[in-house]
Each structure stands twice: as structure tokens, then as C-alpha cells.
C-alpha positions as CSV (number, residue, x, y, z in Angstrom):
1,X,-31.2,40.9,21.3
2,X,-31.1,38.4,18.5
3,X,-29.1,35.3,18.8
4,X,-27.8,32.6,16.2
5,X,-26.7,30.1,16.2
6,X,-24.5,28.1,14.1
7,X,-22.5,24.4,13.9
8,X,-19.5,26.1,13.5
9,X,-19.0,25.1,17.6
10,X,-16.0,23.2,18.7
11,X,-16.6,19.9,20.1
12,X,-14.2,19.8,22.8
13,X,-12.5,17.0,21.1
14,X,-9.3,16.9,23.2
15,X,-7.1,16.9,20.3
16,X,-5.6,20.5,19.4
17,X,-3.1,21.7,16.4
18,X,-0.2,19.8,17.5
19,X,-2.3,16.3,17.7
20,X,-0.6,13.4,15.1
21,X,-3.0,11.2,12.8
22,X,-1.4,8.4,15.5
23,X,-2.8,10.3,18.3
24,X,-6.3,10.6,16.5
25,X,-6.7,7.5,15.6
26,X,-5.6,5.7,19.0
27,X,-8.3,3.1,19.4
28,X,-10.2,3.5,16.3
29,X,-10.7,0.2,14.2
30,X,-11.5,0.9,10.4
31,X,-10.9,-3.5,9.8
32,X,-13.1,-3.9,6.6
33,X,-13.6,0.0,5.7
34,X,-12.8,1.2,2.3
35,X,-11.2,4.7,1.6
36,X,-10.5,6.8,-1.6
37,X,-7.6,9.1,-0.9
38,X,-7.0,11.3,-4.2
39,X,-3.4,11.9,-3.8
40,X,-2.8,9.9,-1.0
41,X,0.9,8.7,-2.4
42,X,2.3,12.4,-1.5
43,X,2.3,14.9,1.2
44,X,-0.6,14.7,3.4
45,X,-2.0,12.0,1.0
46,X,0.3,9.6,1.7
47,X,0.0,10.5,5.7
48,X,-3.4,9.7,5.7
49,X,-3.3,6.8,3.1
50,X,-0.4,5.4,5.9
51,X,-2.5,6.0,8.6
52,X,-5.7,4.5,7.3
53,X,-3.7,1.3,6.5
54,X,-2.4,0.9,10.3
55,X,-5.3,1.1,11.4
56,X,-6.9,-1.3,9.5
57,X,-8.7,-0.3,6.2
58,X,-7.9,-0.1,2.4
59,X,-7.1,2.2,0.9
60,X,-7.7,3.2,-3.1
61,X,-5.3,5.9,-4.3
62,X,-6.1,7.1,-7.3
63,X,-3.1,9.1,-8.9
64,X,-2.0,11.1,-12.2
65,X,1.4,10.0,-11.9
66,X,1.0,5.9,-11.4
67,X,4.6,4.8,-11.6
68,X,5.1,7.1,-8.4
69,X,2.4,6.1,-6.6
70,X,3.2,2.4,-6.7
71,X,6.7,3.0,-5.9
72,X,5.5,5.5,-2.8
73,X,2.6,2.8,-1.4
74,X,5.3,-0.5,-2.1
75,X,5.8,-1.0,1.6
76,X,2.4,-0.3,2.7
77,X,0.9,-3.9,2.9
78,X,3.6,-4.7,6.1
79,X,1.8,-1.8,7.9
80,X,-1.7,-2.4,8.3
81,X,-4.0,-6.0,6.6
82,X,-5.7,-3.3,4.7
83,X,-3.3,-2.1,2.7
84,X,-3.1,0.0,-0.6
85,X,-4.0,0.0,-4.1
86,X,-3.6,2.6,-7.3
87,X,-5.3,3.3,-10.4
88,X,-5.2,6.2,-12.6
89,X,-7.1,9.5,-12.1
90,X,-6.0,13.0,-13.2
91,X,-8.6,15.4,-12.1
92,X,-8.0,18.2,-14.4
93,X,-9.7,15.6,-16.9
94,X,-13.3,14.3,-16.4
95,X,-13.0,11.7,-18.9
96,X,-10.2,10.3,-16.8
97,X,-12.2,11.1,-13.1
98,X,-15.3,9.5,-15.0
99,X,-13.2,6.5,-15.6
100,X,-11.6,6.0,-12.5
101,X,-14.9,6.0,-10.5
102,X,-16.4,3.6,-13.5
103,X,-13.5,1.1,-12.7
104,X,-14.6,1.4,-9.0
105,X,-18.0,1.3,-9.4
106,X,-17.7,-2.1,-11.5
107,X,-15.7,-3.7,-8.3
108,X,-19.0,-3.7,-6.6
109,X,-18.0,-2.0,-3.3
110,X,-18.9,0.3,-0.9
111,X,-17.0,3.4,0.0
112,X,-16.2,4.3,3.4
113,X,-14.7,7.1,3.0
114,X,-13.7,9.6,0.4
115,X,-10.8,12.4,0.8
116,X,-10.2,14.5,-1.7
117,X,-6.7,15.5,-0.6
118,X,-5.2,16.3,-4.2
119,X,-4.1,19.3,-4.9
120,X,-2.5,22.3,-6.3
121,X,-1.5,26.0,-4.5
122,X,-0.5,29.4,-6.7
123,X,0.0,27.8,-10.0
124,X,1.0,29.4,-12.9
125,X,-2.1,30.7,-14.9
126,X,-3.5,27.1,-16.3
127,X,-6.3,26.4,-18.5
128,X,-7.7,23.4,-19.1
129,X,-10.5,20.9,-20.5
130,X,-12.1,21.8,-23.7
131,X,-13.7,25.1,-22.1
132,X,-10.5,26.5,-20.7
133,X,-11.1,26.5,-17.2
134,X,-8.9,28.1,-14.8
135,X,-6.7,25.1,-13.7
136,X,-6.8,25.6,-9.7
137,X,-10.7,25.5,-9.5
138,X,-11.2,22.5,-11.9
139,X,-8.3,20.4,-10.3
140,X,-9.4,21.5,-6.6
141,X,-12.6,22.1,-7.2
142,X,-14.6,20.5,-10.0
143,X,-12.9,17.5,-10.5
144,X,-13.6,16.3,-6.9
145,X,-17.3,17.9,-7.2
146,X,-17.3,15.3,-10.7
147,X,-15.4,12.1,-9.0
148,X,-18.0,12.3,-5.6
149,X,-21.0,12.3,-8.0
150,X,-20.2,9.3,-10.2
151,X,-18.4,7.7,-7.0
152,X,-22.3,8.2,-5.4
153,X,-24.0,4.3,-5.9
154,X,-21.0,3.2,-3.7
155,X,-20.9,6.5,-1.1
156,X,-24.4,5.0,-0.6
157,X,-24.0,1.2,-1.2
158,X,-23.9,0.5,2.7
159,X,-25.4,3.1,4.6
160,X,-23.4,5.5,4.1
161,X,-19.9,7.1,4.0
162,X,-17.8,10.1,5.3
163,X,-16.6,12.7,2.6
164,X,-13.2,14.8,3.5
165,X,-12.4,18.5,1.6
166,X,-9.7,19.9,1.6
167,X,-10.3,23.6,2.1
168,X,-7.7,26.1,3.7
169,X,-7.1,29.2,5.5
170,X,-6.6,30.4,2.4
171,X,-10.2,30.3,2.1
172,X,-9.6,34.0,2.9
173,X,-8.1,35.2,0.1
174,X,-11.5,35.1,-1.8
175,X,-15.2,33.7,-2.0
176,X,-16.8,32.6,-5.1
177,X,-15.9,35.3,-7.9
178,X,-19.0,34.6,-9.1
179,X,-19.1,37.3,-11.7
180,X,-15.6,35.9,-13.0
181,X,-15.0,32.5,-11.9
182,X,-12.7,31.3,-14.9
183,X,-10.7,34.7,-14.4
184,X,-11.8,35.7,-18.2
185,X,-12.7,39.4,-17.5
186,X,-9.7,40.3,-15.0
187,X,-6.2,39.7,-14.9
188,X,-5.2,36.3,-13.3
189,X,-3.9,36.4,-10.1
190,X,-3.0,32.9,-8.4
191,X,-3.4,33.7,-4.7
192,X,-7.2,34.5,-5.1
193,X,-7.5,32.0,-7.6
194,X,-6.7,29.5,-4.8
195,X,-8.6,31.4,-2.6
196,X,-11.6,30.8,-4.7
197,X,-11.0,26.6,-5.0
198,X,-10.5,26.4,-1.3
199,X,-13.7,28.6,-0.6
200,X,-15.0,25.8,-3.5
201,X,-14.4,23.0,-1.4
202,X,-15.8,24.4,1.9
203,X,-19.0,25.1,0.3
204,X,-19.1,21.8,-1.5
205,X,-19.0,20.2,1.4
206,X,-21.9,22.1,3.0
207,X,-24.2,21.3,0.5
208,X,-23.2,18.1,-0.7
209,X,-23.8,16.9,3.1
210,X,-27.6,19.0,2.4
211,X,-27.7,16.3,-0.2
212,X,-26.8,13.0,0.9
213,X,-27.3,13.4,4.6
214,X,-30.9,11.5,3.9
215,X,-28.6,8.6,2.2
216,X,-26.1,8.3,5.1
217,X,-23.6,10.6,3.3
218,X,-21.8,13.4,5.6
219,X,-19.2,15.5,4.6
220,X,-16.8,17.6,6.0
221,X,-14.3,20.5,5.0
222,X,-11.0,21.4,6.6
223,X,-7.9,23.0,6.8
224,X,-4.8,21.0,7.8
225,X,-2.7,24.1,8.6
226,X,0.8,25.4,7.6
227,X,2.6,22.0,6.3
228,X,6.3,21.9,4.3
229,X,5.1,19.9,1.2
230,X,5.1,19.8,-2.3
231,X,1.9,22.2,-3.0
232,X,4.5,24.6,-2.7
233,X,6.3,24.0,-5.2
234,X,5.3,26.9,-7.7
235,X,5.9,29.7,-4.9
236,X,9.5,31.1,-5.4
237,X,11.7,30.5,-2.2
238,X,11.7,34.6,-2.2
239,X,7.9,34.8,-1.8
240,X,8.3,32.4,0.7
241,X,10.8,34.3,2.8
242,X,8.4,37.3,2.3
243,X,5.0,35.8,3.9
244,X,7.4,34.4,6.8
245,X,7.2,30.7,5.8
246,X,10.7,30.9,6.5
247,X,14.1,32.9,6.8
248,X,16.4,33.3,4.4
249,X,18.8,30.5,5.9
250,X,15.7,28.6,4.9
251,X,14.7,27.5,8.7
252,X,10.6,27.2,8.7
253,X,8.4,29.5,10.4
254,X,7.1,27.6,14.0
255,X,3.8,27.9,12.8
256,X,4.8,25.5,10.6
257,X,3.1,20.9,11.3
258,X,5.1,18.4,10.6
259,X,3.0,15.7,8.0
260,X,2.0,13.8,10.6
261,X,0.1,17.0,12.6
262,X,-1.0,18.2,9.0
263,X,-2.9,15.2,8.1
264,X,-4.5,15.1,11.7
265,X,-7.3,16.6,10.8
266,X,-9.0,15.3,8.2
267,X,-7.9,11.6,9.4
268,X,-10.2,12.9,12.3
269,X,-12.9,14.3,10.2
270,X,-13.4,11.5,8.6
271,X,-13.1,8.9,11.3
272,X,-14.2,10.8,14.6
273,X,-17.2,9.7,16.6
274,X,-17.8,13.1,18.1
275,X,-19.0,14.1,14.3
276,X,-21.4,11.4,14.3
277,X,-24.7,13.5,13.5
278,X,-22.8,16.5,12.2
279,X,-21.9,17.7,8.8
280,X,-21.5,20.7,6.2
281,X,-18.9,21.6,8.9
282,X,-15.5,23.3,8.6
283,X,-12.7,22.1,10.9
284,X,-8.8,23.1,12.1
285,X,-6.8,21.3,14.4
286,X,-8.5,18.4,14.9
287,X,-12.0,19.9,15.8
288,X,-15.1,22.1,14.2
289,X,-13.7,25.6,13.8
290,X,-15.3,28.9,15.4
291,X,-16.3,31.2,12.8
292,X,-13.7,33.7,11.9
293,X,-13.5,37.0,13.9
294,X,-13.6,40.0,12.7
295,X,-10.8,41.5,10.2
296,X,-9.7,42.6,7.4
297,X,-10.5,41.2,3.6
298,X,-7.8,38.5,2.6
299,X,-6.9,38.7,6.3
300,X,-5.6,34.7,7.0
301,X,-6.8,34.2,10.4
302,X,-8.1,31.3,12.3
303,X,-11.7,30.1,11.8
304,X,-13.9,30.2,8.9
305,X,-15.5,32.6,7.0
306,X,-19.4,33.1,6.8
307,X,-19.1,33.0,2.8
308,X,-17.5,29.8,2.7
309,X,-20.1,27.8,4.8
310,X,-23.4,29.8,3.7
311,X,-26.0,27.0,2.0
312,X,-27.6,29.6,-0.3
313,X,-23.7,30.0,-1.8
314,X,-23.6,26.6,-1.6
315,X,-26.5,25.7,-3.3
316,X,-25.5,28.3,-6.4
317,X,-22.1,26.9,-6.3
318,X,-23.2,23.4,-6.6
319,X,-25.6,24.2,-9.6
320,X,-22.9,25.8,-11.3
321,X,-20.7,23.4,-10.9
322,X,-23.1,20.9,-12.1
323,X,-23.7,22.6,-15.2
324,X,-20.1,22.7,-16.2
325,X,-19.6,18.9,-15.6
326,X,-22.5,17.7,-16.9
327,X,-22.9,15.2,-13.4
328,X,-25.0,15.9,-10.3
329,X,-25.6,12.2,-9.0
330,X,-26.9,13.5,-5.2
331,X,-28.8,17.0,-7.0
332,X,-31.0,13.9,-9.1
333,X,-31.2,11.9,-5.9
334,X,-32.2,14.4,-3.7
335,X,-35.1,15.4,-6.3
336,X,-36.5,12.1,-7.0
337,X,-36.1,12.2,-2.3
């Protein structure tokens, strides 16, 4: 009999789907950490930006919209001595994400930790930067792939950092089309195109920890599970009634987290001890997920599917990705190595 093995093991972590970023973060210190929390003024974002700041660190939230960030972080500095700061980012532009991290990068400080949180779910069909890339993989995917390069000299600066994706159950829906990423050759369709970006940020993960685990850099994919927030925004409330999220009085399906569950588990991701040593990993309810069981395709089920954590994918998806930004900070490193 042959037996693998894989990380993909839970840790026994003593935290489950119900577990708070308050509960996750009793007894952790982050006094005189740094964070980057794209999105981190809405949703989940500004869960984890809040719980960050109690416990002690500060918190950069880079935002497309910066009038509403400031006016959702204003109270922040009472809550933790950390507190929070904005700039502008919007990730479906790379002039912009090369901007932001060039504003950081001429602070002179070392990152912590990096979340890319930000986000967009079953968008109409969008095309955008000069080539006309299908909006849900260059917003979840690319521009993150393009802010964690140029963000790498202070990822690095002091040993180190943790890096936090955003991935999903939806995952599922679809690997990497990689005959027809940019949905040129087929009809669009918007629930595999987010299938695609959150298989996207899975695998970057996995390989962009192959990369900068030599430099101190680990990263870390997730997802946060089934949370009421503003990601929804562009599915009708009749879809939603027909995939269960709700009834039609508009009461929410008990599978359903409050924010504070939802942002558990990347809050734990990136602060956990019991990850120390690990990375590439894909985690749910605040610990490493077991690889998916056996089902059906676009079956949403718990664990994670072998596609989205396979390095030789990962590998292909990072050189692709590098060739359509034009940056690959920790590829270069990892060369010169």
C-alpha cells in the first residue's frame, strides 16, 4: 500500500467554526507589529483591522474608496495604541497597487503581516486594465499577486512576515481555466469565474510561501465561511433564496458566521503559534483544513481541493501571473537564492 502524506492535517488548534477573532486572539500581543489589511474598513476587513488594533498592532488599510475608510477606522485609535491608518489602493489598477506599496516602501518599515482580504464575489462580466482582464481574477487575484511583490523589501525587512489569502469554498466551482483564463474563448459565467480567483489565491499562497520561506516569509490561504457582507451585493436576493442563503422572509441560513466568527480565521492564520514552521497551507474554521472528500465537480464541500494546493499548478500559476504584471520580486529572489 502506498501512503502520502500531505500538510493539509489539522492542528488540533482548539478553536472550531464558531471561534470569534476575540477568542483567537486571547493572549496574543502584536505591541509593535505592522499589518496591511486590503480592505480592512468593510466586512471582514474591518473585523480583522479592529481586532488587530485591540490587540496591539497597526494597522495600514489601503482602500479604493478613501473617504469611507476614514470615516469607518475614525474611532479606531480608542481601541487598541496601535491604531489605524489609510491610503489609496485600487487593485484592479497596478499603477495604483504599484503606488501604494511605493508610498510604504518609502516609510522604511517592516511588514508584519499582510492580508489580502479585498474582494469581489459573482460580478457582472468586468474587464479591466489595458489588456482587458476578466475583473474577478485581476482584483482577487493579480492585484494582490502585484501588491505582495513590490510590498517584498519590507515582507523581508525584519525577518520575516506572515501573508493571509483569501480563498473560499468556492474554490470548488473551478481550478485554473488555464486554457481560458480571461474567459475570451467561452461565454462568461461569474460563479466559475470566482471559482477560478479563489482557486488563484490558494495556489498563490502555496508557492509564494515555496518562495520566501528561505526569507522568513510564510503564507497562508483560507476560507472564512458563509458571512452576511457586502461581497454579496451583485447576487440578486432570488439567487440567494435559491442556494439556501436564506428564506424568502429573508431569515439567513444557520450555516451562516456572524463577522466576528468570519474573520476568525485568517486573524488566526496570521497570528497563530501552532503555524509556526508551516505554510502553503489552506485553512477553515480556525485550523489547517483536511483535503476535500470525494464528490462531485463544483460540489462546495468542506476541505480543500488537491488542484488548489498542488505546487506544480502553483508554480505555472505564479509564472503566468508574473508575466501579465510585469513584477515577480520573490521569483528574482529566489533565483539569485
Amino acid at each position: 500500500m502506498t501512503h502520502t502524506t500531505t500538510p493539509q492535517q489539522r492542528t488540533g488548534s482548539g478553536f472550531g467554526a464558531r471561534s470569534t477573532t476575540a477568542d483567537v486572539l486571547h493572549g496574543v500581543d502584536l505591541s509593535g507589529k505592522l499589518a496591511v489589511v486590503t480592505g480592512g474598513y468593510v466586512g471582514l476587513g474591518l473585523e480583522t483591522t479592529r481586532a488587530f488594533v485591540r490587540a496591539g498592532a497597526r494597522v495600514v488599510v489601503p482602500a479604493r474608496r478613501r473617504d469611507a475608510a476614514e470615516q469607518a477606522l475614525a474611532g479606531l485609535a480608542a481601541e487598541g495604541p496601535g491604531g489605524a491608518e489609510v491610503d489609496e489602493m485600487d487593485l484592479a489598477d497596478l499603477d495604483s497597487v504599484r503606488g501604494f506599496a511605493d508610498r510604504f516602501l518609502a516609510s522604511g518599515r517592516s511588514l508584519d503581516l499582510l492580508v489580502d482580504n479585498a474582494g469581489v464575489m459573482a460580478s457582472p462580466e468586468t474587464r479591466v486594465g489595458p489588456a482587458g482582464w476578466e475583473g474577478q481574477f485581476a482584483v482577487n487575484h493579480l492585484g494582490h499577486f502585484a501588491l505582495a511583490n513590490h510590498l517584498r523589501p519590507a515582507l523581508v525587512h525584519d525577518g520575516g512576515a506572515r501573508v493571509v489569502a483569501l480563498s473560499s469554498r468556492g474554490h470548488h466551482l473551478s481550478g485554473i481555466r488555464w486554457d481560458d483564463p480571461q474567459f475570451r474563448a467561452e461565454p462568461y459565467d461569474k460563479w466559475l469565474a470566482y471559482g477560478q480567483s479563489k482557486t488563484a489565491n490558494a495556489l498563490f499562497a502555496v508557492h509564494l510561501d515555496a518562495l520566501g520561506r528561505d526569507a522568513g516569509v510564510r503564507a497562508f490561504s483560507l476560507h472564512p465561511g458563509m458571512i452576511f457582507t457586502e461581497l454579496g451585493r451583485h447576487v440578486p436576493r432570488e439567487e440567494q433564496i435559491a442556494q439556501g442563503w436564506m428564506d424568502e422572509e429573508g431569515n439567513l441560513s444557520g450555516a451562516f458566521k456572524t463577522v466576528e466568527q468570519g474573520a476568525a480565521t485568517q486573524v488566526w492564520a496570521a497570528t497563530s503559534p501552532r503555524l509556526a514552521g508551516l505554510g502553503g497551507v489552506y485553512c477553515e474554521d480556525c485550523d489547517v483544513a483536511e483535503p476535500a472528500g470525494p464528490g462531485g465537480e463544483q460540489e462546495l464541500r468542506p476541505g480543500v481541493r488537491d488542484y488548489a494546493t498542488d505546487p506544480d499548478q502553483a508554480a505555472r500559476l505564479w509564472a503566468l501571473s508574473a508575466e501579465l504584471t510585469g513584477v515577480d520580486a520573490f521569483g528574482t529572489a529566489a533565483g539569485r537564492a
